[in-house]
C-alpha positions in Angstrom: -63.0 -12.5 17.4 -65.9 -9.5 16.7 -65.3 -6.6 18.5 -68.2 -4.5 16.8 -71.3 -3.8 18.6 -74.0 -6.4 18.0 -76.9 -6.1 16.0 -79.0 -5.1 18.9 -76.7 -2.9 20.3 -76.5 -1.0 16.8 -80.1 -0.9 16.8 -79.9 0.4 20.7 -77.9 3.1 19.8 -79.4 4.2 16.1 -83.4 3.9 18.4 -82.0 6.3 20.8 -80.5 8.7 18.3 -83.0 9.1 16.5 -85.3 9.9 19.2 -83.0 12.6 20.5 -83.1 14.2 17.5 -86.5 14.1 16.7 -87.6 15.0 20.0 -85.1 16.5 22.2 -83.5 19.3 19.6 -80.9 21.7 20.8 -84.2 24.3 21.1 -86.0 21.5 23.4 -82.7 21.2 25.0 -82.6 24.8 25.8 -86.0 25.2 27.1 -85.3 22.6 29.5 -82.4 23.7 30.9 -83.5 27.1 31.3 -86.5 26.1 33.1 -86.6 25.8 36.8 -85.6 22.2 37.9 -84.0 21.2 34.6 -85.5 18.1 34.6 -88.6 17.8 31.7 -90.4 14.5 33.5 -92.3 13.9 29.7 -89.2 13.4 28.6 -87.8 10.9 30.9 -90.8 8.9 30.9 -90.3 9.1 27.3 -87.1 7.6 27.3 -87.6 5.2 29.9 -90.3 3.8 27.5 -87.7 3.2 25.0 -86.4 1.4 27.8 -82.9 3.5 28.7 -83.9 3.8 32.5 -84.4 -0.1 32.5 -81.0 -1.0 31.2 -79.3 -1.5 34.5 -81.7 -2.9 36.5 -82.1 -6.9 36.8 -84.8 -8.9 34.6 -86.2 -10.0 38.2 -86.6 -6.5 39.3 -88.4 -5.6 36.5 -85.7 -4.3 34.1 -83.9 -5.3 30.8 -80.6 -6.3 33.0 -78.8 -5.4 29.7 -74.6 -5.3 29.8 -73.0 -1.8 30.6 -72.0 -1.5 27.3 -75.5 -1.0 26.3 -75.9 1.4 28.9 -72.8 3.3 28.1 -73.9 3.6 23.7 -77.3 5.6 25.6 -75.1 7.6 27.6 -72.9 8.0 24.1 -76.0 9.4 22.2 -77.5 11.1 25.2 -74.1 13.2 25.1 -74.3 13.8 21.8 -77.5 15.5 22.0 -76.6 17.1 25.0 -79.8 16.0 26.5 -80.6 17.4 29.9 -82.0 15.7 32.8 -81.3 13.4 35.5 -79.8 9.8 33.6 -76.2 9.7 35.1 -77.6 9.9 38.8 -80.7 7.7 37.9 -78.4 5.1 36.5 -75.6 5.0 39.1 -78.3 4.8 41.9 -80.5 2.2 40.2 -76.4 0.3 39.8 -75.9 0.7 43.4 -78.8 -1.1 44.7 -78.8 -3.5 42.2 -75.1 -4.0 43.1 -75.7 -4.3 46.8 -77.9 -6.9 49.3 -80.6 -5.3 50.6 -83.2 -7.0 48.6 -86.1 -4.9 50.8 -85.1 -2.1 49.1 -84.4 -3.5 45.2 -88.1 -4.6 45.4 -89.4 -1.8 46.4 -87.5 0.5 44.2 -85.9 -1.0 41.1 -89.1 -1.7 39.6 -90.4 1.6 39.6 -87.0 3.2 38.7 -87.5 0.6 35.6 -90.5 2.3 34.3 -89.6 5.4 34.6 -92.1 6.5 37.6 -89.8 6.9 40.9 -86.8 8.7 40.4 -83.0 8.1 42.0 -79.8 9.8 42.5 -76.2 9.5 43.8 -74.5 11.1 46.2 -70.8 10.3 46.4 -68.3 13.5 46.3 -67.9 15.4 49.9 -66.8 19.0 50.4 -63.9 20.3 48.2 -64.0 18.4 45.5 -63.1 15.1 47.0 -63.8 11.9 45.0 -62.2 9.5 46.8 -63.9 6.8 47.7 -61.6 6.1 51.1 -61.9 9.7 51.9 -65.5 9.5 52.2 -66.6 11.7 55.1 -70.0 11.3 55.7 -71.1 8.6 58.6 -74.4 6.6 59.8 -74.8 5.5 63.0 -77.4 3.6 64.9 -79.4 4.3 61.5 -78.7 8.3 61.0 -77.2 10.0 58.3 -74.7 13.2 58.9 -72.6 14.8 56.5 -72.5 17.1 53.6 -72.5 16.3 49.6 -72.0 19.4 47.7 -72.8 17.8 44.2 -75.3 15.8 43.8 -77.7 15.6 40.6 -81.7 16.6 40.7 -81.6 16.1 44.5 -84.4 18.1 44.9 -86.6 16.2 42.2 -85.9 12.7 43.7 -87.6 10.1 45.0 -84.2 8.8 46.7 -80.8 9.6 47.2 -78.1 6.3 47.5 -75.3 7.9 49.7 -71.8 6.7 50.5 -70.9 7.2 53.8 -68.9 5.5 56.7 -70.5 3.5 59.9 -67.4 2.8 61.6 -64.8 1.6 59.7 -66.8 0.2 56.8 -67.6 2.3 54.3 -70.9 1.6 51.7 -74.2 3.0 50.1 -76.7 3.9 51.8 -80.3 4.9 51.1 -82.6 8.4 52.0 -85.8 8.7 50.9 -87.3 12.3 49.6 -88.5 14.2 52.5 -86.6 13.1 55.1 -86.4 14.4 58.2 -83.0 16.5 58.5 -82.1 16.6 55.0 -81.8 20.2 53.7 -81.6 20.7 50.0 -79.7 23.7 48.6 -80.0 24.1 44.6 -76.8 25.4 43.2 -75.6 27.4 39.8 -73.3 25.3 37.5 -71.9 25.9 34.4 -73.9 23.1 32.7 -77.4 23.8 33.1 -78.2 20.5 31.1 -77.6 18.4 34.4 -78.3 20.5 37.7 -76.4 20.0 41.1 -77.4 20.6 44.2 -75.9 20.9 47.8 -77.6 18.3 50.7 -76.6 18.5 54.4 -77.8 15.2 56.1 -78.4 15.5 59.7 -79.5 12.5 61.6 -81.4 11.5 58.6 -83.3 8.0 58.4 -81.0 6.4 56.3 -81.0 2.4 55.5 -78.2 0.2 54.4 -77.9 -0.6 50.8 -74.3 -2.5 50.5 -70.8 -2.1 51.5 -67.9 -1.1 49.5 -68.5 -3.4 47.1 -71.4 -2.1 45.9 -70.0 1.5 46.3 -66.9 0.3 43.9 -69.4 -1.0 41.3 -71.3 1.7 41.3 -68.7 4.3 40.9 -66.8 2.5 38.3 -70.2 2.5 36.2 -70.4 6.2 36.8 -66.9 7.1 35.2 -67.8 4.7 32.1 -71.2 6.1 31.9 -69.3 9.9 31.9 -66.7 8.9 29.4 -69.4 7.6 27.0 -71.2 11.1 27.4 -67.7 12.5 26.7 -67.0 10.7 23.9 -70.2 11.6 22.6 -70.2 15.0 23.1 -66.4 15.1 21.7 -68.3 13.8 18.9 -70.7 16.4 18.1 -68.1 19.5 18.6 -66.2 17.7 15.6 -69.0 17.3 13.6 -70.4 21.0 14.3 -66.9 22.3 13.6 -66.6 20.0 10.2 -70.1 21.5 9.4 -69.3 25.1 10.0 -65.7 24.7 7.6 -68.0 23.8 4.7 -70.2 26.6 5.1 -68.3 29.4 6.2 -66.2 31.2 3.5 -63.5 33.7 3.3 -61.7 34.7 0.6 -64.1 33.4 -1.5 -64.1 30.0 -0.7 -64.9 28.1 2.7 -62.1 27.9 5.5 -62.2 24.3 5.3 -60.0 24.3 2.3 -57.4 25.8 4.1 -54.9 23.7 4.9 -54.3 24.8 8.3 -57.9 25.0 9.5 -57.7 20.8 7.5 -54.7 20.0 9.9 -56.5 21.2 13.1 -59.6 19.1 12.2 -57.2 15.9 11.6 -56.0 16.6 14.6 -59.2 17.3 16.5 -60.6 13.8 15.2 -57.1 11.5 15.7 -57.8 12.6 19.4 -61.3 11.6 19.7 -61.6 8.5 17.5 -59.2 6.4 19.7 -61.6 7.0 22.6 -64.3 4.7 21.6 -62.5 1.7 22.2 -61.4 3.0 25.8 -65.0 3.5 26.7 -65.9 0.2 25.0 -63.3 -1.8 26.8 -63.7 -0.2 30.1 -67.5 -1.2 29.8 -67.3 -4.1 28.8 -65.3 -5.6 31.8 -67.6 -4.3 34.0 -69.6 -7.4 32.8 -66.6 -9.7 31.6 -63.5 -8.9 33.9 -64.9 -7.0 36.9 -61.9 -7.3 38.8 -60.3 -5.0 36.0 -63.1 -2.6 35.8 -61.5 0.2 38.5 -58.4 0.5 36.8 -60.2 1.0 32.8 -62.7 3.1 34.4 -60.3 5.2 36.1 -58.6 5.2 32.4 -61.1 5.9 30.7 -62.4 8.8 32.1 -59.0 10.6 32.8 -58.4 10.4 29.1 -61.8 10.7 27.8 -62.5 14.0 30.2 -59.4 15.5 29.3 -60.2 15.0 25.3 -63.6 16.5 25.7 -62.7 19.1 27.4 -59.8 20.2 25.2 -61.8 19.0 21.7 -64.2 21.6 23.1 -62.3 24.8 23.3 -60.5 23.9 20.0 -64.1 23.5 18.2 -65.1 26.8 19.9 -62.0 29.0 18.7 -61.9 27.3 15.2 -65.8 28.7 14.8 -64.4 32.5 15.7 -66.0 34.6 17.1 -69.6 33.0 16.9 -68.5 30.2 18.8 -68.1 32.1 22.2 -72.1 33.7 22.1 -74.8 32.0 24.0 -77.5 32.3 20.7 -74.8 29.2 18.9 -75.3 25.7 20.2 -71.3 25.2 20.9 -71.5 26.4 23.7 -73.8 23.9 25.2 -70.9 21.1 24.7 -68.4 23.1 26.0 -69.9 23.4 29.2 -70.8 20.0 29.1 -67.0 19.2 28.5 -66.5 20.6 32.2 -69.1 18.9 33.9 -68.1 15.7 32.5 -64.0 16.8 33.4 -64.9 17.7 37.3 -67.6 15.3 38.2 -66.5 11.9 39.9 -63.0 13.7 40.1 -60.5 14.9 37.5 -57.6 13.7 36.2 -55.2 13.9 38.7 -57.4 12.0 41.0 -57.7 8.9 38.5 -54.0 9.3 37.4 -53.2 8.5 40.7 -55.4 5.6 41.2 -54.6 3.8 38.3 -50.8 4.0 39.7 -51.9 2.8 42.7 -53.3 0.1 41.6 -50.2 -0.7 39.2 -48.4 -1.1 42.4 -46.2 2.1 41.5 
């Protein structure tokens, strides 16, 4: 049995890197995220013609209707480039009406989500910090939308927002459209400017079904793979910068890579990170293969993976001294990465918890 990526998916991945690179350097990643949406729509558009926003949309919607797994190698490389912008939110929304039945709305927006020219997002998490999908506050009745979602990605530059909320006792996805009346958009200050959050208050907003819980467990489960690929990615890059740096920094007269205990910390560094390809990989793939498995490797996977980043990425910063704590060396743009990709969708704790749950223990 093969469990290598495929040819295409090699090619997938190697296309998308070297795109990144060529066109989205850490000085183009800067400008971006310093800029005043953090969201560069040339390149989206660009990257949506290499086909990355059509990946999870269906073939009869207009998309490539491609496996997570291929999905989750462009989050991989997007995290290793740190690229800003708006693909986590624009992916999980674009899952969660494909996921769901309200074929109304997949006409009218899954194509142009495809090709790059309308614009989605996500809105799951409620006030506090709370991830839980059966602690989901927000409600719709009669067709209004009330509640409050303190972290949702490039709010203010979509064309829609897929929301979970409750009407009644069932709990599901939901769909607001930009401009809305009673939707107030607040645009908050994170730590990574690379993907920007904002605060939305929905009050009796026109809001139309998408799918139940079903669809809101799909598209949740995507988001935590689609995260842990970033993660892994990102884990990636600090190891490499760090490798980099020990080769051409020198003390003593000779670089501080030869030393044995900056060697040991870098063995270490990389026998935490390498491991975490194969979580990501499995986790993706039975999203496609075993999708009554998918919660619990999801929830897995992005426990460990976030936890790994996070903890790869102060390592990496102290190992590069002094340097590696200033705002002019490109560390620093991983590391707060490493706690966006640790918080959002919940921590830990959260998925810990889960995953026993659904153990039975």
């Amino acid at each position: 049995m093969d469990f290598g990526l495929s040819e295409d998916q090699q090619l997938l991945k190697t296309t998308i890197g070297r795109f990144l690179a060529e066109q989205c350097p850490t000085t183009r990643v800067r400008e971006i995220m310093e800029g005043g949406t953090g969201h560069d729509a040339t390149l989206w558009t660009s990257l949506a013609e290499l086909g990355v926003a059509a990946l999870p949309i269906p073939e009869a919607h207009g998309g490539l209707g491609a496996d997570l797994l291929d999905l989750a190698l462009a989050a991989e490389e997007l995290g290793y480039a740190a690229t800003p912008g708006p693909f986590l939110g624009a992916s999980m929304a674009a899952i969660g009406l494909a996921e769901g039945d309200n074929e109304e709305l997949k006409a009218r927006w899954l194509p142009q989500a495809s090709a790059g020219s309308a614009l989605g997002t996500i809105a799951i998490g409620e006030a506090e910090s709370v991830w839980d999908p059966d602690a989901i506050a927000a409600s719709v009745s009669d067709g209004k939308l009330s509640g409050r979602k303190p972290l949702v990605p490039y709010a203010a530059v979509s064309d829609f927002i897929v929301v979970a909320a409750r009407d009644g006792e069932e709990t599901g996805l939901w769909l607001v459209e930009a401009g809305a009346a009673g939707m107030e958009i607040t645009t908050l200050s994170g730590n990574d400017m690379s993907r920007r959050l904002d605060d939305v208050v929905f009050d009796q907003t026109p809001a139309r079904r998408v799918g139940d819980g079903h669809a809101l467990e799909r598209c949740l489960d995507a988001g935590l793979i689609l995260i842990s690929a970033d993660a892994f990615g990102g884990a990636r890059r600090c190891l490499e910068m760090t490798r980099d740096y020990s080769l051409e920094r020198e003390q003593f007269g000779q670089p501080i890579g030869a030393f044995q205990s900056y060697k040991h910390q870098l063995a270490d560094i990389a026998a935490e990170v390498e491991p975490c390809m194969s979580l990501y990989w499995y986790a993706a793939h039975t999203f496609d293969a075993f999708p009554d498995q998918t919660s619990k490797h999801a929830a897995l996977a992005k426990l460990r993976i976030g936890e790994v980043f996070n903890d790869v990425a102060f390592k990496c910063t102290e190992l590069h001294g002094g340097i590696g704590f200033t705002w002019e060396y490109d560390l620093q743009l991983w590391f707060r990465r490493a706690l966006f990709d640790k918080a959002f969708l919940g921590e830990a704790v959260l998925h810990c918890d889960r995953v026993a749950d659904m153990a039975g223990w």
